[in-house]
C-alpha positions as CSV (number, residue, x, y, z in Angstrom):
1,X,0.0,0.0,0.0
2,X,1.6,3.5,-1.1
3,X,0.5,7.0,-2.2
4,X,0.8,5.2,-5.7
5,X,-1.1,2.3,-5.5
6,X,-2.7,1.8,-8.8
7,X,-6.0,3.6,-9.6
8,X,-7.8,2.4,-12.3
9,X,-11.0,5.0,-13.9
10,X,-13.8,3.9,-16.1
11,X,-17.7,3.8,-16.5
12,X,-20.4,2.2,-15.5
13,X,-21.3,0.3,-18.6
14,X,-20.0,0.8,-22.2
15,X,-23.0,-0.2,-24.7
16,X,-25.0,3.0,-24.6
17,X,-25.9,3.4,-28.6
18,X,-26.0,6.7,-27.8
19,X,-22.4,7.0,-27.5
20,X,-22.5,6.8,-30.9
21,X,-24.3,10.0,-31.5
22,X,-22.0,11.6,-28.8
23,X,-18.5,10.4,-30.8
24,X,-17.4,8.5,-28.1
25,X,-18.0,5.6,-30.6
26,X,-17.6,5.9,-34.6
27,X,-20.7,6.4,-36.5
28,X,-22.2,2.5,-37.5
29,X,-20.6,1.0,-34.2
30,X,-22.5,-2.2,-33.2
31,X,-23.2,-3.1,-29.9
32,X,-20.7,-6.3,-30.2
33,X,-18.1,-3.8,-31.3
34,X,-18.3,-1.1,-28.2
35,X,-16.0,-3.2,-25.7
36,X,-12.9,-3.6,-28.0
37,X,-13.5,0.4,-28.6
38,X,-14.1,0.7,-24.9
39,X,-11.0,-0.9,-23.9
40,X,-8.9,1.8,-25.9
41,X,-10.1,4.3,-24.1
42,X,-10.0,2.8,-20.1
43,X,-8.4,0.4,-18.4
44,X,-11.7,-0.8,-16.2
45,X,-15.2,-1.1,-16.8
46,X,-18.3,-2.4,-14.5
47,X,-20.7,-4.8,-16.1
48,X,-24.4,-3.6,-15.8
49,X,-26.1,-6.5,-17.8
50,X,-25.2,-8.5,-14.6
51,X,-27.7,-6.7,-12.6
52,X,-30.7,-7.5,-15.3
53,X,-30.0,-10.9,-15.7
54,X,-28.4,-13.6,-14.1
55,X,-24.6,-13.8,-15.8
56,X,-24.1,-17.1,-17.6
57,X,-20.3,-18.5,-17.9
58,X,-20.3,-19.2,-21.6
59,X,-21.4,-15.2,-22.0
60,X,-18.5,-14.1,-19.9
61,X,-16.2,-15.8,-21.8
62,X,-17.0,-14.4,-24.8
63,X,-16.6,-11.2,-23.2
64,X,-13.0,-12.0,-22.2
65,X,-12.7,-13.2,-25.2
66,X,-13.3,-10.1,-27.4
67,X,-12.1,-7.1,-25.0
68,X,-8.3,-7.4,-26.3
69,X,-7.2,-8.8,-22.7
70,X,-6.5,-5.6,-21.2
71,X,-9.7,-4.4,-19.2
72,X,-10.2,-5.2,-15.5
73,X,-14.3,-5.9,-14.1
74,X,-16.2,-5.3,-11.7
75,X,-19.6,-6.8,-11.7
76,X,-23.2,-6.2,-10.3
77,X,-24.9,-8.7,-8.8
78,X,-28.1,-9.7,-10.0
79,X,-31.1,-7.9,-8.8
80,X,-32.8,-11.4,-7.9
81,X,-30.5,-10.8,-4.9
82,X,-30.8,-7.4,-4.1
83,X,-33.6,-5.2,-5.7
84,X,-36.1,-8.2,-5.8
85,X,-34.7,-10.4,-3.4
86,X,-36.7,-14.4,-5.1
87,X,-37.0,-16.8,-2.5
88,X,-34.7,-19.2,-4.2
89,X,-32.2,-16.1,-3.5
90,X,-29.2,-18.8,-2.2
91,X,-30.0,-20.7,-5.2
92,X,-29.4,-17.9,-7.6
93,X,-26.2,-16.8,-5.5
94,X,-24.9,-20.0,-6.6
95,X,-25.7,-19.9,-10.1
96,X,-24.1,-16.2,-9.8
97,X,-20.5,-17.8,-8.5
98,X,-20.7,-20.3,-11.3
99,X,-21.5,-18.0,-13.8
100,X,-18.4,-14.9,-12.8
101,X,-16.0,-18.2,-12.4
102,X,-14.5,-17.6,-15.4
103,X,-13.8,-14.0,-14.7
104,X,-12.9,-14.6,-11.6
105,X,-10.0,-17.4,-13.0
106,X,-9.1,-14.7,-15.6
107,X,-7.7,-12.5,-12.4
108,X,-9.2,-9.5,-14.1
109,X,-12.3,-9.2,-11.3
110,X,-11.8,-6.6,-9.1
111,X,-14.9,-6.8,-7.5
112,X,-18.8,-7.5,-7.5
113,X,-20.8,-4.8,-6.5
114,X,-23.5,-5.8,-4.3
115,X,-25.8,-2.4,-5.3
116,X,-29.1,-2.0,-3.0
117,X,-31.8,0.3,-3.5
118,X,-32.6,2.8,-0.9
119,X,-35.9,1.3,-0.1
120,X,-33.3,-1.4,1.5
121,X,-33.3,0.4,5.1
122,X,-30.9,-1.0,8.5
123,X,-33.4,-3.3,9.9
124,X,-32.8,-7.1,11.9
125,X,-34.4,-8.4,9.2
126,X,-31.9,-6.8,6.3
127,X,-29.0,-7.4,8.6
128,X,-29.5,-11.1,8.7
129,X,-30.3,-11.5,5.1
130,X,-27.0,-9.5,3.8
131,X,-25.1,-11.5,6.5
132,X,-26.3,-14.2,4.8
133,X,-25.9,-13.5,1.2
134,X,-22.2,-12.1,2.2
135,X,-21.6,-16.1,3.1
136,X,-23.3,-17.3,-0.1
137,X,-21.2,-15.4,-2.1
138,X,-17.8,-16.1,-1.0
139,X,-14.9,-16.6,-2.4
140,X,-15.9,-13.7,-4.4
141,X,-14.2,-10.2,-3.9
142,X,-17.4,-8.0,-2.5
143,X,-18.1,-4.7,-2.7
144,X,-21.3,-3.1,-1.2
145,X,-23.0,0.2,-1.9
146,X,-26.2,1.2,0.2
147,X,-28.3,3.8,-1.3
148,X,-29.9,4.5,2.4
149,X,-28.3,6.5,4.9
150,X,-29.4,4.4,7.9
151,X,-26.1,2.2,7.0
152,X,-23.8,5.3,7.4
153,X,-22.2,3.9,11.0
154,X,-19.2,2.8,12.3
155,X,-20.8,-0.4,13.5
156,X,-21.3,-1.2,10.1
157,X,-17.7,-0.2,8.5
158,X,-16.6,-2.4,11.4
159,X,-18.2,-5.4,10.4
160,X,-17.8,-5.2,6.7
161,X,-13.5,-4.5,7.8
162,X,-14.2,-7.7,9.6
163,X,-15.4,-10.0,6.4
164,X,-13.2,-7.9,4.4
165,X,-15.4,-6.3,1.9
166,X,-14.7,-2.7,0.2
167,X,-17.7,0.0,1.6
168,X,-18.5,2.1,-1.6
169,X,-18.1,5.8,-1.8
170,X,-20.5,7.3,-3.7
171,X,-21.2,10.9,-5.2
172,X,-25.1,11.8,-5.7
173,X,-27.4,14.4,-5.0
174,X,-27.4,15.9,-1.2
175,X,-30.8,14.5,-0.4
176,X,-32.3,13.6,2.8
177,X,-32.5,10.0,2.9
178,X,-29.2,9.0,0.5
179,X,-25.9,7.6,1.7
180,X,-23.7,9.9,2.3
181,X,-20.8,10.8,0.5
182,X,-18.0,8.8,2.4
183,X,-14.1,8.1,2.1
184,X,-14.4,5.0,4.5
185,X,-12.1,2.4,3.7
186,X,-13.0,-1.5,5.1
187,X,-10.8,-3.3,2.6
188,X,-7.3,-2.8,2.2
189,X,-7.4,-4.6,-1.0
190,X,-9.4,-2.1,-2.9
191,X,-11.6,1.2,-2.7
192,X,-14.1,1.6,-4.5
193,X,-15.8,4.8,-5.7
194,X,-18.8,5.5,-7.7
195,X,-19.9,9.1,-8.8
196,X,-24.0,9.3,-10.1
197,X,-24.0,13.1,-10.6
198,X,-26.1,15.9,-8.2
199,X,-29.1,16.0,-10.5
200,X,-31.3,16.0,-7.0
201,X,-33.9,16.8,-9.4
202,X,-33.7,14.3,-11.6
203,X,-32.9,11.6,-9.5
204,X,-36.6,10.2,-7.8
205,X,-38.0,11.4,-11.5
206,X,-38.3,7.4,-12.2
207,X,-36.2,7.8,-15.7
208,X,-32.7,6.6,-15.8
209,X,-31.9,9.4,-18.4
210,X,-32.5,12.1,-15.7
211,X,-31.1,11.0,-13.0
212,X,-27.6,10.3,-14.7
213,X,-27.8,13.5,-16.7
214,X,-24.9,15.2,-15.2
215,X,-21.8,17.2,-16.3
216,X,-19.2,17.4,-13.1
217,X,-17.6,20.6,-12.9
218,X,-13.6,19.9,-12.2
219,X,-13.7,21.5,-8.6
220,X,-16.5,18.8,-8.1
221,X,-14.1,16.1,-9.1
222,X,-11.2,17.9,-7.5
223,X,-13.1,17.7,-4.1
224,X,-12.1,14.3,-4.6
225,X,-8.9,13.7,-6.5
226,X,-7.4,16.3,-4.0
227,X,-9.5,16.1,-0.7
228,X,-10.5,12.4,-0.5
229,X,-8.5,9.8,-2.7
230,X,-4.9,10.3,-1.8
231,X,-5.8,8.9,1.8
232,X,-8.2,6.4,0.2
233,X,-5.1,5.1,-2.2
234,X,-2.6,5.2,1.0
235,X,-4.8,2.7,2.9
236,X,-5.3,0.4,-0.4
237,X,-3.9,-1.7,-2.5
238,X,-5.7,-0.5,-5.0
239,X,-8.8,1.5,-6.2
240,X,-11.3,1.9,-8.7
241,X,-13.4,4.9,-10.3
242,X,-16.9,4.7,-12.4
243,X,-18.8,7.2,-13.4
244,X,-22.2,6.5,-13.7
245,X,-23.5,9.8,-15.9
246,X,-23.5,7.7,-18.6
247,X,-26.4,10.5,-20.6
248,X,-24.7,11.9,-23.9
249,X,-21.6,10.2,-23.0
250,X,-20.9,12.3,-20.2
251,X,-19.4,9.9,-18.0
252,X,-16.1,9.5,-20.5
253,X,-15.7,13.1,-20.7
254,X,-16.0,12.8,-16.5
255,X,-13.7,9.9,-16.3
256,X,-11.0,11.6,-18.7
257,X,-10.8,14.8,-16.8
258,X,-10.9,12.3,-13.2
259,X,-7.8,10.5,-15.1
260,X,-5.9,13.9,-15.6
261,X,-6.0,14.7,-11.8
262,X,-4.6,11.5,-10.7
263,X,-1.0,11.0,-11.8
């Protein structure tokens, strides 16, 4: 662990066809083209498609397959798990760990982001069931990211520093209920930061292209590359970025200018 530990900056996704209208892709670019296009232009990406559908091994390694061998992932996990939690939930965990195997053999996951929805509140109930799923899960790398402030305590950092899984930072909209925006590290293997935007009005609207429209100003960003990150990266082995304001393509132009504030 150093003041140099390696910090590696993407998106959240990379098949937005809209990309293509905003040049970050060449005009015609299919959707089984974007990654290899991707991959020129960052050195990590996190999967989305995981969260809509359970990931599958044979899909995953076509993905390795065609990304040029150079990208490192980070996956969601499946919203079967987390959003709309099935009954057959430890069932589906384990089709999950079969299915991100072959990313996991690669040695180019970084994490899986266990993503839940701010309806997901600190009760016994939810405490017992995320205990729970953290077992399931294992051997996988974890990374969790709570949408609902009633998580933000030191009782929790405590235990996830205890199974050693990576609290995520996030950057949103300063509104009531959210998680806070935190540099809390619980894993010294890797920190893990994802920035939505500020659209606070956008961001209950109930459309994905609001909430993610956002265009961060480079003090916003410097609040982190200067303030936060450099004692993140000190107590980690590593770290990873995504931007998640992926409307117009305005999460590359984000991650770019991110990239040129941390040498």
């Amino acid at each position: 662990m150093a003041a140099d530990s390696p910090v590696y900056i993407g998106t959240c996704g990379f098949s937005y066809p809209e990309w293509i209208d905003a040049g970050v892709y060449p005009p015609g670019t299919r959707s089984a083209q974007m990654l290899a296009l991707y991959q020129r232009l960052f050195p990590a990406v996190e999967l989305n498609y995981t969260w809509y559908q359970m990931v599958r091994a044979e899909t995953v390694a076509r993905l390795l397959a065609g990304d040029g061998g150079r990208l490192l992932y980070c996956a969601k996990l499946t919203r079967t798990m987390t959003h709309e939690i099935a009954d057959d939930w430890p069932a589906q965990a384990e089709l999950y760990r079969r299915g991100i195997q072959p990313l996991l053999d690669s040695g180019r996951l970084l994490a899986v982001l266990v993503q839940l929805p701010p309806f997901f509140r600190r009760t016994p109930e939810n405490r017992t069931y995320l205990a729970r799923l953290f077992d399931a899960l294992r051997p996988l790398p974890l990374a969790v990211e709570f949408r609902h402030r009633s998580w933000a305590q030191d009782s929790v950092f405590a235990g996830l520093e205890q199974r050693r899984i990576t609290l995520v930072s996030v950057d949103g909209p300063l509104l009531p209920d959210l998680f806070p925006a935190l540099d809390v590290v619980t894993n010294p293997d890797l920190f893990y930061l994802r920035l939505h935007g500020r659209n606070g009005q956008g961001w209950r609207s109930g459309s994905k292209q609001q909430q993610f429209d956002y265009n961060y100003a480079d003090e916003e960003l410097a609040q982190w590359s200067r303030d936060r990150i450099p004692g993140m990266r000190t107590a980690c082995r590593a770290g990873v970025i995504f931007f998640n304001t992926h409307v117009a393509g305005l999460a590359v132009r984000n991650a770019r200018t991110m990239a040129g504030m941390i040498p």
